[in-house]
N, C-alpha and C positions, 0 to 999 in steps of 0.2 A: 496366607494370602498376602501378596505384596501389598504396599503401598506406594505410591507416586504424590507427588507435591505438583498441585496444579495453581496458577494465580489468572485471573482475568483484570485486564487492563483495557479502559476507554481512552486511545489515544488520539493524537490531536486534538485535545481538549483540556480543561481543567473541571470541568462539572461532570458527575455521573450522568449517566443515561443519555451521553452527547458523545460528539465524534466517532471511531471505529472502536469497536470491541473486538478484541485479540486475546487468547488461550495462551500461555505461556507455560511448557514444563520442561524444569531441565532434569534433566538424564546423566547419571555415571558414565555410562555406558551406551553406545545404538543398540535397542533391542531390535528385532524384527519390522521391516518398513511396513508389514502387513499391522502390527500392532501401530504405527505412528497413525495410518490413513483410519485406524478403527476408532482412536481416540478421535481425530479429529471430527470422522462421520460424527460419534455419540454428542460433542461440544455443540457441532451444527452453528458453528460461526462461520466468518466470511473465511477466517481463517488461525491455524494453530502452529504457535512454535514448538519448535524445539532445538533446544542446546545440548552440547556435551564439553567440557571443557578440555583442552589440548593445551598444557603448556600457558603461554600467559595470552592464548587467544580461547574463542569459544567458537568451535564449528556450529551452523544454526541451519536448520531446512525448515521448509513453510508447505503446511499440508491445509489443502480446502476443504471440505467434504467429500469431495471426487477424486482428486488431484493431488499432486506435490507440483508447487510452483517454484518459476527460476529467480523469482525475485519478491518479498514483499517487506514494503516500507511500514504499514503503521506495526505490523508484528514482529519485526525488529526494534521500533522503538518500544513497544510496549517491555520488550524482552530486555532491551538496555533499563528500561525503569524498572522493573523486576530485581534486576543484578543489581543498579545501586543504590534500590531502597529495600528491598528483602533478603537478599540473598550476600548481600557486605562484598559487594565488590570495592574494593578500597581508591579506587583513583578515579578521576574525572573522563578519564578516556576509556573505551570499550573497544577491544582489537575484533571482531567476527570475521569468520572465513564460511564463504558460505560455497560448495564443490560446485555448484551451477553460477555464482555470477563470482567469485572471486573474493577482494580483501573489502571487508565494511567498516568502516570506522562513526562510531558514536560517541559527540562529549556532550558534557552535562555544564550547566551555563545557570547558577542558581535552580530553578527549574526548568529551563528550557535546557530540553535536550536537541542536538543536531545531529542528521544521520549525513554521512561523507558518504555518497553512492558515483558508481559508474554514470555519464550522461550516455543514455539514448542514442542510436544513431537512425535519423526519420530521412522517410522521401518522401514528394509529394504524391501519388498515386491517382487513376483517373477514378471521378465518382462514378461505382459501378451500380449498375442495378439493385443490386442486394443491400450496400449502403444506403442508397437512395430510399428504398424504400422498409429498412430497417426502423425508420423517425417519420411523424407525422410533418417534421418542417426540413425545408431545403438546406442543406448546411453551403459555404462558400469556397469553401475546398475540402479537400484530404489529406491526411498523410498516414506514412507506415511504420511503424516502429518495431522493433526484435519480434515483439510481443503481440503488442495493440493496432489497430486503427486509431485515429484521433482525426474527427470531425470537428469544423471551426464555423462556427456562427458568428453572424453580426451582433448581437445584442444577448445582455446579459438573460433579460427575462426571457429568449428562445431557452435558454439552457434550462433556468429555474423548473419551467412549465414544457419542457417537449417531455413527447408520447413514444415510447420505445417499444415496436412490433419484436417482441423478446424470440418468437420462434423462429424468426429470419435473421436476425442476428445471431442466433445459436447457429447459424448455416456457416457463418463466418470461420476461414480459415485463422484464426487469431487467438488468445486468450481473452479477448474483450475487446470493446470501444468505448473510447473516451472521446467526448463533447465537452465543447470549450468556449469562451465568449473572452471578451477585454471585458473587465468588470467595472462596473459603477460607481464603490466605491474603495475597491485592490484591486489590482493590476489587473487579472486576470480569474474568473473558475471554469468550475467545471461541475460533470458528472462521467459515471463511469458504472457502466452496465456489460457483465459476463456471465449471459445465462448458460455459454460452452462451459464452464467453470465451475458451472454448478452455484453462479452468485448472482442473483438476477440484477441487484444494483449495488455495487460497496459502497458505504458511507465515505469512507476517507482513504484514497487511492495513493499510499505513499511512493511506490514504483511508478505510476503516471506522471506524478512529476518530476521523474528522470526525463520524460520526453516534452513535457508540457514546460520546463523552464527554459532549454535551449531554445524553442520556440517563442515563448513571447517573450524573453533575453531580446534576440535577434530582433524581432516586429518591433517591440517598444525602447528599444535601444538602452535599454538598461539590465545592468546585473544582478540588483537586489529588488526582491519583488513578493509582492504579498498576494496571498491567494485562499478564496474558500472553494471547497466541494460543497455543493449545494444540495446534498441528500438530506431528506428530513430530520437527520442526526444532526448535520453541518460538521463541518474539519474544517482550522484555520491553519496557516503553513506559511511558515516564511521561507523564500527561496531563494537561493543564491546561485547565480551558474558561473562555474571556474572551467570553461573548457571542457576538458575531457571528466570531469567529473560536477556533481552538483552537492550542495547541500541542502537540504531540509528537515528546516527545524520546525518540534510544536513540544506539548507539554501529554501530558499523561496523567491519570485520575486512576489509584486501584480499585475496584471494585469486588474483586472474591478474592479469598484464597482458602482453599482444600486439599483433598486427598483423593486419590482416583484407586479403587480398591480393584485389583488385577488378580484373573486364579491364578 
């Protein structure tokens, strides 16, 4: 019977039982994509990496319970905390190639690690029926990103406290919507809810704020920018937008590490 090396990480955090929990195992070799989605079902986290190392980069994909997704930020970060606190990756930089979004660059900053992602590219879109009535409250626009929808409210406590009709939202052509506010006391939050996805709401949406920084970058005229997701876990995030790409940093807390026993 094989064995597999598996680690879990609560990222965008520094306390257990806070921010996103993210599955991390790395792999010699790709086994079978049927065994990645089987691991990930069995984890039944928002979501699970995995690596395989190429050379002095590491190819990385991101499987949900349902799904392989094209992008996820907190389980890449958890996966760069993996490599430079378990697994002796040697240098402050981390090179990931990931075949769906391309080249990912991760450094390590004392404990703050920063993930170097592609920025979003959003339009505004009209509020359609099925948005509308996806949330108990009115949002003030839309917009569309690769991926997502992302609804904008007036105030922060709309975001804290709205009510998400999960099974009109799963109607949604998208990976999920994200809800958004200027915040009260950082820049901007949010929430992020993808019941198509198989995740009725992620704690901490690191790929949302590929599209969430250029956005309030632009509205609030500035390029450094601090941000929480307001899921009952919370994620805190700092944000910086460079143009064609962004970075987001937060920290990470191990929580497991095991063996996954395979026939």
């Amino acid at each position: 019977m094989a064995k597999q090396k598996i680690y879990q990480v609560d990222a965008f955090t520094d306390k257990t039982f806070s921010g996103n929990p993210a599955a991390v195992c790395p792999f010699d070799q790709w086994p079978a994509d049927e065994l990645l989605q089987n691991i990930a079902l069995e984890n039944n986290l928002a979501e699970t990496a995995f690596y395989v190392k190429k050379g002095d980069q590491y190819e990385i994909r991101w499987f949900t319970p349902a799904v392989e997704v094209d992008l996820c930020g907190h389980a890449t970060l958890a996966s760069a905390f993996v490599l430079f606190n378990q697994e002796g990756h040697n240098s402050d930089e981390i090179l990931f190639h990931s075949p769906r979004s391309g080249e990912l660059k991760v450094t390590r900053q004392g404990n703050l690690l920063t993930l170097n992602f592609p920025t979003d590219v959003y339009t505004r879109v009209e509020l359609s029926h099925n948005l509308l009535n996806g949330f108990n409250l009115k949002p003030v626009l839309a917009l569309k990103g690769k991926t997502d929808y992302v609804l904008v409210f007036d105030k922060e406590d709309q975001v804290r406290n709205i009510q998400p009709h999960l099974d009109i939202i799963a109607q949604l052509d998208a990976r999920g919507v994200i809800v958004t506010a200027k915040g009260d006391e950082v820049d901007f939050v949010s929430r992020f809810f993808a019941p198509q996805s198989g995740i009725n709401e992620d704690p901490v949406t690191g790929s949302a704020h590929t599209t969430l920084t250029p956005y309030w970058a632009k509205n609030l005229g500035k390029n450094e920018l601090t941000a929480i997701q307001l899921s009952p876990r919370k994620g805190y995030l700092q944000c910086r937008y460079l143009g064609d790409r962004v970075e987001i940093s937060g920290q990470g807390k191990l929580y497991l590490t095991g063996e996954i026993h395979l026939d």
